[in-house]
C-alpha positions as CSV (number, residue, x, y, z in Angstrom):
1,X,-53.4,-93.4,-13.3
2,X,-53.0,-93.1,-9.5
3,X,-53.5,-90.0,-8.0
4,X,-50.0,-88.6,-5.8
5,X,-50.4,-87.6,-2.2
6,X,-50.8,-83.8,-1.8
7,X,-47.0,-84.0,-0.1
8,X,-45.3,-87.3,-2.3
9,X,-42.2,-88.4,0.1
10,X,-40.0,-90.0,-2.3
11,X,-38.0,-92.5,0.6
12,X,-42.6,-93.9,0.7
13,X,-42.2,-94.7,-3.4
14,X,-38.6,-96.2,-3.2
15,X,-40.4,-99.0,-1.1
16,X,-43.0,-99.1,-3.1
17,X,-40.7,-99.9,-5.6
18,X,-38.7,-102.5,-3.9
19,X,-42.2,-104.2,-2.5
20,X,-42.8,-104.4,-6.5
21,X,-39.7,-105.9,-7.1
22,X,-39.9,-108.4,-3.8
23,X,-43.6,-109.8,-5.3
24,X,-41.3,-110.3,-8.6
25,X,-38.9,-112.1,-7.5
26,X,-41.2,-114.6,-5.3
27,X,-42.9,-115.2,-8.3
28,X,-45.9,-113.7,-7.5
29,X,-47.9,-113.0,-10.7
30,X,-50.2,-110.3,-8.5
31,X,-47.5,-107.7,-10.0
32,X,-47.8,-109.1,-13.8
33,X,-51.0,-106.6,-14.6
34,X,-49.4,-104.0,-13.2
35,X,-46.2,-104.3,-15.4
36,X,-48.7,-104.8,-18.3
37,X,-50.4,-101.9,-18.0
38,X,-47.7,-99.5,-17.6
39,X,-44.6,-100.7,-19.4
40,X,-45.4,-101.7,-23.5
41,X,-42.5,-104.5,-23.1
42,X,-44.4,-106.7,-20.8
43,X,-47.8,-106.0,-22.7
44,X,-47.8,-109.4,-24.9
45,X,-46.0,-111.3,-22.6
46,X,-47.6,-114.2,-20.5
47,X,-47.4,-114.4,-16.6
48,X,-44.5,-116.9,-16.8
49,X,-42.4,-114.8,-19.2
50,X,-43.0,-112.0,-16.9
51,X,-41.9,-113.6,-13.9
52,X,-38.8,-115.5,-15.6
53,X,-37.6,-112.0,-16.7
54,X,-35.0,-109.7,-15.5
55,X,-36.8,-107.1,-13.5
56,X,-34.0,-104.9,-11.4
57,X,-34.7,-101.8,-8.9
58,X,-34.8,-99.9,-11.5
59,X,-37.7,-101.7,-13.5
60,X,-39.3,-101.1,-10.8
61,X,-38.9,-97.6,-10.1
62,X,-39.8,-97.0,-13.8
63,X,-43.0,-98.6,-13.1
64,X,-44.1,-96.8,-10.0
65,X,-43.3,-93.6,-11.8
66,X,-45.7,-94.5,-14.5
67,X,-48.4,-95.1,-12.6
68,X,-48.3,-92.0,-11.3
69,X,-48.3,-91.1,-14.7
70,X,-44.8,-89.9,-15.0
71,X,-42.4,-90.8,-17.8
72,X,-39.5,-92.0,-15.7
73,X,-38.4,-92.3,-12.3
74,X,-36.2,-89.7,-13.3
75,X,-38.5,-87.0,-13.4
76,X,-40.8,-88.1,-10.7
77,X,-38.0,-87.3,-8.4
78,X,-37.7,-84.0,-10.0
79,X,-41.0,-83.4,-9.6
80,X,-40.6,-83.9,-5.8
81,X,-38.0,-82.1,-5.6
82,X,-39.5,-79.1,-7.0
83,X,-42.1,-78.5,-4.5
84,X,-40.1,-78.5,-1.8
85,X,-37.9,-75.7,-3.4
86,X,-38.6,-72.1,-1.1
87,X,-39.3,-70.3,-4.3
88,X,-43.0,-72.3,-5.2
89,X,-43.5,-72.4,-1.2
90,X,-42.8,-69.2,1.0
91,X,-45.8,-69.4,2.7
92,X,-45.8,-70.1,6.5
93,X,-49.5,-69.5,7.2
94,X,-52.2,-70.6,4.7
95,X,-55.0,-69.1,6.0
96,X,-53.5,-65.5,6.6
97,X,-52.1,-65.4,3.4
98,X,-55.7,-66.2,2.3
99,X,-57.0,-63.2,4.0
100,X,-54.6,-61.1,2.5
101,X,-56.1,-62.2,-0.9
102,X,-60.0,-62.5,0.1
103,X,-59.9,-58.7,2.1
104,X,-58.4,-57.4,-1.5
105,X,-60.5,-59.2,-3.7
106,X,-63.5,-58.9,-1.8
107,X,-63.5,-54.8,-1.9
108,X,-62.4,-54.8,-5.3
109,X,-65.3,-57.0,-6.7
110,X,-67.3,-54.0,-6.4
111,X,-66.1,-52.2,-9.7
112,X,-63.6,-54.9,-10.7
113,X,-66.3,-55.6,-13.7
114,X,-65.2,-52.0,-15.0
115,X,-61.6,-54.0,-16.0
116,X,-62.1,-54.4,-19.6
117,X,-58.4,-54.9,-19.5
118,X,-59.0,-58.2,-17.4
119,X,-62.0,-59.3,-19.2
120,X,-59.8,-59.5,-22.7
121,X,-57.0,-61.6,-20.9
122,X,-60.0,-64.0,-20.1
123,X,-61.5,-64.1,-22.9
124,X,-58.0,-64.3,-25.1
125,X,-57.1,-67.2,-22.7
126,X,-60.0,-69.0,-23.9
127,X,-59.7,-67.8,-27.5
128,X,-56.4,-69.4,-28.0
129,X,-57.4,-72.8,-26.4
130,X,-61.3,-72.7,-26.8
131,X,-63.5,-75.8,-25.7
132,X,-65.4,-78.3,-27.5
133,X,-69.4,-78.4,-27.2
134,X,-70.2,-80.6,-24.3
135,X,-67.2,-80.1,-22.7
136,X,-66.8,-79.8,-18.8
137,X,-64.7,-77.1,-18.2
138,X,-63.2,-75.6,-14.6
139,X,-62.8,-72.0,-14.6
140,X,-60.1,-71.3,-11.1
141,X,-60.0,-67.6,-9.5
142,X,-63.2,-67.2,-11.7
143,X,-63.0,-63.5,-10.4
144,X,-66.6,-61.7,-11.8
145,X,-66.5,-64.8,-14.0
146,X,-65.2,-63.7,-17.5
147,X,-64.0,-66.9,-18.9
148,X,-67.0,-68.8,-16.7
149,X,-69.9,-67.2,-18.7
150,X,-68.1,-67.3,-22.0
151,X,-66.9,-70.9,-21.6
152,X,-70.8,-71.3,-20.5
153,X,-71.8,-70.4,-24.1
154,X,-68.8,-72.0,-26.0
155,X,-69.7,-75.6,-24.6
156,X,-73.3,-75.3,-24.8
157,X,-76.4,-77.0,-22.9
158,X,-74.7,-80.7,-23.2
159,X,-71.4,-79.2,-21.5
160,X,-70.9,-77.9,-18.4
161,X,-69.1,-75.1,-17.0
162,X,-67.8,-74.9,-12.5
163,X,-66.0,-71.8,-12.0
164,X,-64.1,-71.5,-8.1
165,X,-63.1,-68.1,-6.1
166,X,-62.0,-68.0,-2.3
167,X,-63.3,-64.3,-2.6
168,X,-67.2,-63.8,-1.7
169,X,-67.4,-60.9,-2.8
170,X,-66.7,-62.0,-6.3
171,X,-69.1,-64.7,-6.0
172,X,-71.7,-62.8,-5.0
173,X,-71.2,-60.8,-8.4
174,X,-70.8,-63.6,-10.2
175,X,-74.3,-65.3,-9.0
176,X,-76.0,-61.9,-9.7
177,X,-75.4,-62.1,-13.2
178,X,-76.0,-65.9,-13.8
179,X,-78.9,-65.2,-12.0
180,X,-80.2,-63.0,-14.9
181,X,-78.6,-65.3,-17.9
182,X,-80.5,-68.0,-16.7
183,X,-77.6,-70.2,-17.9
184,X,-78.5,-74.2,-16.1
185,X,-74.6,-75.2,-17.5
186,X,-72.8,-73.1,-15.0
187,X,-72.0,-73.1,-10.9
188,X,-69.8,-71.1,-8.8
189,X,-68.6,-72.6,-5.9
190,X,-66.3,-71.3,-3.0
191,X,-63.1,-73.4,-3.3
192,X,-58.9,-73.0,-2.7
193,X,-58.2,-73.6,-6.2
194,X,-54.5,-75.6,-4.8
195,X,-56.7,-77.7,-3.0
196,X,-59.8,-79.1,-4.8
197,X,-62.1,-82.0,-4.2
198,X,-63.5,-82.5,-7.2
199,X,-62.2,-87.0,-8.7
200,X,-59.6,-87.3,-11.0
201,X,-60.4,-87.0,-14.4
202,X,-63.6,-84.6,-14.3
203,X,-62.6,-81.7,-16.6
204,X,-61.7,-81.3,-20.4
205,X,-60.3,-77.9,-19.7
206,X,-59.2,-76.0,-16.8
207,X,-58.4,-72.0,-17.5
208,X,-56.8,-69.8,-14.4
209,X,-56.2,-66.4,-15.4
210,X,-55.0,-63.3,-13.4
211,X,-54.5,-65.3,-10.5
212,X,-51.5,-68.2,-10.9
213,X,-49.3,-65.6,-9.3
214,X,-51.0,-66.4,-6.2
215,X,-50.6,-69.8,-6.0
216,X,-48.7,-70.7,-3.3
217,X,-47.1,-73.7,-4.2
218,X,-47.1,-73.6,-8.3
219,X,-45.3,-76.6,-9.3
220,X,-47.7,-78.8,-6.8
221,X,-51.4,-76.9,-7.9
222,X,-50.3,-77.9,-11.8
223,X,-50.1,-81.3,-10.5
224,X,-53.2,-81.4,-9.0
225,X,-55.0,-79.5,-11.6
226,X,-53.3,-82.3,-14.1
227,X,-54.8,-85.3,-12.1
228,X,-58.6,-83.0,-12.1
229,X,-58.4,-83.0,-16.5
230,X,-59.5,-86.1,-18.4
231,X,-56.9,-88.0,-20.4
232,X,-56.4,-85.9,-23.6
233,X,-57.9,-82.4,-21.5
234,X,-56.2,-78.7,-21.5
235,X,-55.0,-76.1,-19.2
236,X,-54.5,-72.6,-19.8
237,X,-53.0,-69.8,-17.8
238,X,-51.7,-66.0,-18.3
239,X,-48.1,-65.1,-16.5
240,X,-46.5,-61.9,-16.4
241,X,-42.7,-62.1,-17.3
242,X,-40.8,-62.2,-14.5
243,X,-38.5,-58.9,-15.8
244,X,-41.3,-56.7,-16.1
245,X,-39.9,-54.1,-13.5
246,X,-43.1,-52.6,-12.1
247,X,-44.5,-56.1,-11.8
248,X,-41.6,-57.9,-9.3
249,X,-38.4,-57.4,-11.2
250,X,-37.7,-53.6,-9.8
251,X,-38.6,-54.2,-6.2
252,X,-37.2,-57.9,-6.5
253,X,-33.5,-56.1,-7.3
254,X,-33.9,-53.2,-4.5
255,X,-34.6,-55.9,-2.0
256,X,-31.8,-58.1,-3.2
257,X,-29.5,-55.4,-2.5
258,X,-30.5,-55.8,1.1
259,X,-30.8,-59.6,1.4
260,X,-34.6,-60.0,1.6
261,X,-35.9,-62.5,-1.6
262,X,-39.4,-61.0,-3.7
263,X,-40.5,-64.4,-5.8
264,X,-43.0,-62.5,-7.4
265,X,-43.8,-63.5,-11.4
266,X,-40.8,-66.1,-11.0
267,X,-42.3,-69.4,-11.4
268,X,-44.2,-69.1,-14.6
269,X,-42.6,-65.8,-15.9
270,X,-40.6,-66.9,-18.5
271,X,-40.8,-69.5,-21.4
272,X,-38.3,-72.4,-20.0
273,X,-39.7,-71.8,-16.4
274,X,-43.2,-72.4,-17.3
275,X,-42.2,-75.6,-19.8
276,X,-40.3,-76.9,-17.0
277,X,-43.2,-76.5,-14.6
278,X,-45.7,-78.1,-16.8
279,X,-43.1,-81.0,-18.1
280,X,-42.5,-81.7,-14.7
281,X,-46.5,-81.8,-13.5
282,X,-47.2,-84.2,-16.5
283,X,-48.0,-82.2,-19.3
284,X,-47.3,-82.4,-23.1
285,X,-47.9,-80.2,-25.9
286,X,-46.5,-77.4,-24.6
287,X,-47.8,-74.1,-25.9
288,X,-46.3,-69.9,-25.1
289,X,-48.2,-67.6,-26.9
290,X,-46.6,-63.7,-25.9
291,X,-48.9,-60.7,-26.3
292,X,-46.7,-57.4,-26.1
293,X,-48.5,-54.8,-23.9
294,X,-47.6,-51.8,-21.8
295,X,-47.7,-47.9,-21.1
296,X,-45.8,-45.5,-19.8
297,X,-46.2,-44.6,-15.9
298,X,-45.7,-40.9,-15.2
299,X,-42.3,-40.1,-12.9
300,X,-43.0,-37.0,-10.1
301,X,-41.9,-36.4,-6.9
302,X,-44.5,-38.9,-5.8
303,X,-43.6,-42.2,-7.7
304,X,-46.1,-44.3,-5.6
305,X,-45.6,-46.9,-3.2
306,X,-45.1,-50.1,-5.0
307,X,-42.9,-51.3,-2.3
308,X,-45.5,-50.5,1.2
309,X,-46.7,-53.6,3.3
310,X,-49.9,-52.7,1.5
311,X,-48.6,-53.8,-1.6
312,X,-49.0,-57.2,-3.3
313,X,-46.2,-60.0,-2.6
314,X,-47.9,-63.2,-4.3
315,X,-46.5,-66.4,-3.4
316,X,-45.2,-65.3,0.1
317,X,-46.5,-65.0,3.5
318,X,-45.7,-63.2,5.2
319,X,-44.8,-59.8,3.2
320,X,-40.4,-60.3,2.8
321,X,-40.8,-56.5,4.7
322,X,-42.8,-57.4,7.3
323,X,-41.0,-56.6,10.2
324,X,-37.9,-54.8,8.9
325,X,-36.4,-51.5,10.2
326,X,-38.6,-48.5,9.0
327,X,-34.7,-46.8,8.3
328,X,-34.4,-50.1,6.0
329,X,-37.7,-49.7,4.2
330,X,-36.9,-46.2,3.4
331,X,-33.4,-47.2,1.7
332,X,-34.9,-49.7,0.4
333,X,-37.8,-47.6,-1.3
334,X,-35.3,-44.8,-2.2
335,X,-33.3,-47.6,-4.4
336,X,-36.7,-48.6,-6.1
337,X,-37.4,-44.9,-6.8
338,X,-34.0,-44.2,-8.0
339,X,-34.2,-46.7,-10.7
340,X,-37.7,-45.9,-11.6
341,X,-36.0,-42.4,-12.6
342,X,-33.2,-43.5,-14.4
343,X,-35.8,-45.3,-16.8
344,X,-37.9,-42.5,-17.5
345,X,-38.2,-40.6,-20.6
346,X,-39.9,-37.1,-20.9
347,X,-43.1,-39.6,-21.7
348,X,-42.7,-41.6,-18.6
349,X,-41.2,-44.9,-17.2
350,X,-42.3,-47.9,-19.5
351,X,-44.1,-50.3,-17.7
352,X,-44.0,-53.6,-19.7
353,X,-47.4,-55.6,-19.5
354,X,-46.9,-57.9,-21.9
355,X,-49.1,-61.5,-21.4
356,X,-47.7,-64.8,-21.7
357,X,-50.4,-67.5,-22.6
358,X,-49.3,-70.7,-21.0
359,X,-50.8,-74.1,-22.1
360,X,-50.3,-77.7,-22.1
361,X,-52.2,-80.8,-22.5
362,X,-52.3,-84.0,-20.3
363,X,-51.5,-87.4,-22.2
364,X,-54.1,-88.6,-24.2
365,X,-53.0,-92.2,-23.3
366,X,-51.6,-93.3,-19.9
């Protein structure tokens, strides 16, 4: 399977489609492999019978698209499409945006091993899609490593276990401890996990959890994580649902109200989102396991600032109230709080933090 660029242009495959369909029709039989090996109706046929047969634009298209490893030109071009869409891509300057994430992660690596609330999403991430021994397995946004060291002991001394972080201060953690294992199947490496270099077809399983949300560009990252797995290899990600009000969906709908657009949780947040994201990268087998969760958040005079330029606004760069009128931010905050209020009950305002488990499997045969 060829590998697309890291921005596909689809006017650059529509002539490689009609340069296919030129070699065909000069009777070239450079171009009869190639229709062997990705259509099943050319498969038995000899080089004569290929080149005396019909073979239109849309042949053609069909075959490009499968090298790629796509179905049909059909949903290559949705696929294209996709990443250019604002939503998966609101970020105008890739390295700030990385600071924003690196400056938070980095001072919270110092007690973010206390979260035995993040360590069970790890670990259940692996639990419901657990490797094979000898399996090579990529662990993105490893954090302190939860899913690294357990995948570590899962695939055993013939497998092999690289987990990735653009936070140092969570690598250093994570080094400490593997330090003291003594574990020879596991590295951590610093790495963007949208932008990769490891070849195609290295991993059996790639696991990314509390951390998709900050992927900048969603739709294209699954891609490329698709081309990383071997034929027949898993991923595996948690999402938040997108209406979970203290997670996006409350300060999505006070910001609405004022024209400014909070993506947060969208992409992956519910079940058809996330199918259509993984359908689209290449992925079969689609899998949603939910995991209700949640507390209640006590409602005082200070509700806190969930909607401050300190606050989190993954998948955007900069922050959508960066910049606005401090008369705005204060409506806008009042709105938030006002809502917060009208959900409260004398035990609090339910804050939803129920887990999706996302997973889906690469073609076994291309």
């Amino acid at each position: 399977m060829k590998s697309l660029p890291k921005k596909p242009n689809l006017a650059f495959l529509k002539k490689d489609a009609k340069a296919l369909r030129a070699i065909h029709r000069q009777g070239d039989s450079a171009c009869c492999e190639q229709l062997r090996n990705n259509d099943s109706s050319y498969k038995n046929k000899s080089d004569t019978e290929i080149l005396a047969s019909r073979f239109s634009i849309n042949d053609a298209q069909r075959i490009v698209a499968r090298e790629y490893g796509y179905a049909s030109w059909a949903t290559l071009k949705r696929y294209i499409e996709s990443i250019e869409l604002s939503l998966y891509n609101n970020v105008s300057d890739r390295q700030g945006y990385h600071r924003t994430i690196t400056d938070s992660y980095d001072e919270r690596s110092k007690n973010y091993d206390n979260s035995e609330w993040h360590r069970a999403i790890a670990i259940k991430a692996v639990d419901y899609c657990p490797p094979e021994p000898g399996d090579r397995v990529l662990d993105v946004a490893t954090g302190t490593g939860s899913i690294a060291f357990y995948a570590a002991e899962l695939v055993g001394p013939s497998g092999h276990v690289t987990a990735v972080d653009i936070s140092r201060g969570m690598l250093n953690k994570c080094n400490e401890k593997l330090t003291a294992t003594g574990l020879d199947n596991l590295e951590f490496l610093y790495a963007d996990g949208e932008n990769l270099n490891f070849p195609a077809n290295s991993f059996d399983q790639i696991y990314c959890t509390s951390a998709i949300f900050w992927m900048s560009n969603l739709q294209a990252t699954l891609r490329h994580w698709f081309e990383l797995l071997k034929p027949g290899g898993n991923i595996g990600f948690n999402a938040t649902p997108s209406n979970s009000f203290f997670w996006g969906d409350g300060a999505r709908r006070a910001m609405a109200k004022h024209g400014l657009e909070f993506t947060c949780n969208i992409p992956a947040g519910d079940y058809d989102n996330a199918h259509d994201m993984l359908e689209l990268a290449g992925f079969e087998n689609f899998r949603l396991h939910e995991d209700k969760d949640g507390w209640y958040l006590k409602v005082g005079d200070n509700i806190g600032d969930f909607l401050t330029l300190e606050s989190y606004a993954p998948g955007q760069y900069p922050h959508p109230l960066e910049g606005l009128a401090e008369q705005t931010r204060r409506c806008i905050q009042k709105d938030y709080e006002t809502e917060v209020r009208k959900r409260a009950t004398d035990e609090g305002a339910w804050h939803d933090a129920t887990q999706y488990y996302v997973y889906g499997q690469k073609p076994a045969k291309q």
